[in-house]
C-alpha angles and dihedrals in degrees: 000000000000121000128252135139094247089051097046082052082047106052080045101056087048091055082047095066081243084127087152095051089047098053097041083053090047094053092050095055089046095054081058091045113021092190103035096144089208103055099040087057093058091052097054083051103047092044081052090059091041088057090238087133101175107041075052095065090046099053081045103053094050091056078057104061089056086041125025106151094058106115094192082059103044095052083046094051084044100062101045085054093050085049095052091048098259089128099166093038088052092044084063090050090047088042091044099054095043085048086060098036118012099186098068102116088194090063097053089048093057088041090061097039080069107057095045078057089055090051094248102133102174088056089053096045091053094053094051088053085053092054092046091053085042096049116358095179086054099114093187087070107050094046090054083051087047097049086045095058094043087050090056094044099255101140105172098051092038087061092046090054098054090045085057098051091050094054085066101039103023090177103061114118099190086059101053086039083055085044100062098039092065092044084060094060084044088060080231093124105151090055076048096053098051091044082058097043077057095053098051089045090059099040112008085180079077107120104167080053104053086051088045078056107050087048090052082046092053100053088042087058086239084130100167092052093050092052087049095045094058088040089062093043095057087048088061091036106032088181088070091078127056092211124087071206125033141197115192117206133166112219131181114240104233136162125254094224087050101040088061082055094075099054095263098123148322128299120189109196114209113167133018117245094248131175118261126237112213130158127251109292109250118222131179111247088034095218087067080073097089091060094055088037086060092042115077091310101095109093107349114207130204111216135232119272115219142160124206135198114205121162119213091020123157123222123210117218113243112015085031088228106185120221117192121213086261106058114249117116115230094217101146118090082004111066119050109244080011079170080063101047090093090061101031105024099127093223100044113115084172148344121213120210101251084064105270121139131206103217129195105199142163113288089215110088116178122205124219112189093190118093106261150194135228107225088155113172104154110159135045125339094276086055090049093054108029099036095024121034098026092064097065073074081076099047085049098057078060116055098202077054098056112090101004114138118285130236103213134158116280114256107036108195110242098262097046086066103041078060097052087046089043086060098049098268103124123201104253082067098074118090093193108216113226116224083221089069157011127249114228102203117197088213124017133176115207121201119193139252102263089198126051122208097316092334113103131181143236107246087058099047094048095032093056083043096052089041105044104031081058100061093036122129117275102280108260104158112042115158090027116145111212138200117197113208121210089180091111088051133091107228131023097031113151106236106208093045086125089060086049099046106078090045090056092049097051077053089050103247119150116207126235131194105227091197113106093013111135135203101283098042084052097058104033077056105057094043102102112004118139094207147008146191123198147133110269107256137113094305086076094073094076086067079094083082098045125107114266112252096038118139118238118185103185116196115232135182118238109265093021115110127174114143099195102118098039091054081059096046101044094053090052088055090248113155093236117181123183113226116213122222149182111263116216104220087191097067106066136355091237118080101209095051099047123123118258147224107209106200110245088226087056096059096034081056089054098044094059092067092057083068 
């Protein structure tokens, strides 16, 4: 790079971390001398450290031009284009500098970070290795070798690495933070904990390390110091946490059923947990059988029925999670997917491996001094119905437990609560539960789930149609084929609906828009249809109302696979096919919500069985 005093100035406030002031120098140079090399250079360096990546490898290709065969400059131009996602592009510049000079460690590093990018792995860890020959006190190098080896799951050779790397560079934070990652997996989490105690010494400002740490702590038992540790961390990262104002709390995972045990409270059981008997799933074209068969349809299991009495319990908003007084969170037979709360719990931080659990929660906690029940229902209309209205089966087995007041989601939608009403539970009964807060109730009564993960159970299916189907509007539509139209709405819809249309009305079938039915519409809509066509969504819950024998063909795109609404149909005796479609990737990122295309040979297929 050519000499000059702005330049040198330059080159000084860059070393100095004054990345602003180098880059507005080096443009005004370069308004003076559009193609001074030098200073060109320095821009594209000081935009790189500024994280302007592509204005980087502008100002870097065109020093190039003027000098291509300058190896400094082509690792630096490089690595902005490997920044800013040109990885081939980035790989020439690389190849090109070690061709030039092959003894530049840097160059072999980025090389190699390349190629780690490309997903060949062998390339990058030779050129690490290359690095490391060239330069072994080069910590750069050891720690991308490292991180190479931890990516692909070598664990032991991961952790020598870093130890390696901090041999060299013993202050490095992100190393002993990278450190202790790998000894995790490892299970070695006592070496962990003190790699981390190290982390935080050197940079307190850590804060992947301080929640590296609270989860090493955990499963240590230090349980304080966990709780301190992630506190600490969310006060250097605010976004950790999902409240403006936190209350940290360690809690056992325990069992209802075991935690009575123990003298705490009452548990009523009222149904044994029993295997269901449900016909082969039909699918349309049959071979797409197989798919559903290796889903949730293997061994379907109704699960147990219970009722508990605790008194000072706390109830969580959302999942409506109960924690005892005396710590321990009642999660199984309460919560949906309760195997998977460890993972999706929304106020997990971490879950140790003897069952305790780090939670973030609100700071506000409301007491409610009345005994009270958990309805619970937050979610879709499946959820409402399935993991909200069909619990008030359980109060009802105990009579101190019917018509005491409801713990329900804030912000019930209109004709949720003209149901409730519609079924005797007035309004002055809900107690809505804020998402701001958790309701500490002096005396509580828990019903469970009667559905876990897709599995539902009979009581539930045959309490909600008994229920429902008796305070339904009068019948005035038995008989009637429906359609149900997503095309108002912004994800699901089905894309060729306007080729399926005229087919469906020379099979009577009147089409209805489902956007902006509530609760009520939906329901009245479904008692006493013969058939029905949809896509497979929530909509689908209302077929417990629905006549047995009725035919369902749920559209379905190919690879989703969530059988609901079919373990509710089949049980009713409802002839439920699933219609595979073509699902449009383009349309949305998630699969389960893209756009369709249904074949016009599939429905025709189904059609013919409504004959």
């Amino acid at each position: 790079m050519p000499e000059s005093p702005e330049i040198d100035e330059a080159l000084s406030l860059i070393a100095a971390g004054r990345y602003d002031d180098a880059a507005a120098l080096c443009s005004r140079v370069l308004t003076a001398r559009p193609l001074d090399v030098g200073a060109l250079h320095a821009h594209g360096v000081a935009e790189l450290k500024r994280g302007r990546y592509a204005q980087a490898v502008e100002s870097l290709e065109r020093a190039l031009e003027q000098a291509p065969a300058d190896p400094a400059l082509l690792n630096n131009c490089g690595e902005a284009c490997r920044l800013n996602g040109e990885t081939e592009r980035a790989f020439e510049c690389f190849k090109r500098a070690i061709q030039i000079e092959f003894d530049i460690p840097m160059a072999h590093v980025n090389i190699g970070l390349a190629m780690r990018s490309l997903g060949r792995a062998r390339e990058a860890e030779h050129f690490f290795k290359n690095a490391i020959l060239l330069d072994p006190a080069m910590e750069r190098a050891h720690f991308e070798l490292a991180e190479l080896y931890r990516e692909e799951g070598h664990m032991p050779e991961a952790i020598e690495r870093y130890r390696e790397a901090l041999a060299v560079s013993p202050g490095s934070s992100r190393a002993h933070r990278q450190l202790a990652s790998a000894l995790l997996r490892e299970g070695r989490t006592r070496e962990a904990q003190d790699a981390l105690w190290e982390a935080v010494r050197i940079d307190p400002g850590d804060w992947q390390a301080h929640l590296m740490l609270a989860r090493a702590l955990l499963e240590l038992c230090s349980d304080r110091d966990a709780e301190a540790s992630y506190l600490r961390a969310v006060d250097l990262h605010p976004a950790l946490s999902p409240h403006a104002q936190r209350r940290v709390v360690t809690a056992r995972r325990i069992e209802a059923r075991d935690w009575a045990a123990r003298e705490n409270g009452q548990y009523w059981r009222l149904a044994r947990s029993h295997w269901l008997q449900v016909p082969r799933v039909n699918t349309i074209p049959a071979e797409a059988a197989a798919g559903w068969t290796a889903a949730q349809l293997n061994d379907p299991v109704a699960p147990e029925m219970f009722l508990c009495r605790i008194a000072g319990a706390e109830v969580l908003p959302g999942d409506f999670t109960v924690l005892t007084g005396e710590g321990d969170a009642l999660i199984g037979g309460l919560v949906n997917w309760a195997h998977h709360y460890d993972q999706r719990g929304r106020f997990v931080v971490h879950a140790a491996d003897d069952g305790r659990l780090l939670l973030d929660l609100p700071a506000r906690c409301e007491t409610l001094e009345e005994p009270c029940a958990v309805m619970g229902g937050a979610g879709d209309h499946f959820d409402w119905l399935f993991g909200g209205v069909a619990r008030l089966w359980a109060l009802e087995q105990q009579p101190r437990a019917s018509g005491l007041p409801l713990i329900v989601p804030e912000g019930l939608a209109p004709g949720r609560r003209r149901l409730l009403e519609s079924l005797g539970v007035e309004e002055a009964r809900l107690r809505p539960l804020p998402e701001d807060r958790t309701f500490r109730c002096a005396e509580l009564y828990v019903p469970s789930l009667p559905i876990t993960g897709d599995w539902v159970s009979p009581l539930a299916v045959q309490f909600l149609r008994r229920r429902l189907l008796a305070v339904a509007s009068p019948d005035r539509g038995a008989g009637r084929r429906i359609y149900l139209s997503r095309g108002k709405m912004s994800s699901r819809r089905v894309v060729n609906e306007p080729e399926l249309l005229p087919l469906l009305s020379r099979h009577g079938f009147e089409v209805v828009n489902q956007e902006g039915l509530d609760t009520i519409e939906q329901l009245d809509l479904f008692r006493g249809v013969q058939a029905v066509v949809a896509v497979d969504d929530e909509v689908l819950a209302n077929l417990v109302v629905s006549p047995q024998g009725a035919k369902i063909g749920a559209i379905v795109a190919y690879g989703v696979h969530r059988p609901r609404a079919y373990f509710v149909s089949a049980q009713i005796g409802q002839d439920f096919t699933y219609l595979q479609a073509e699902p449009r990737f383009e349309s949305n990122p998630v699969h389960a919500e893209c756009d369709v295309v249904l074949p016009l040979a599939s429905l025709e297929q189904w059609l013919a069985r409504l004959q």
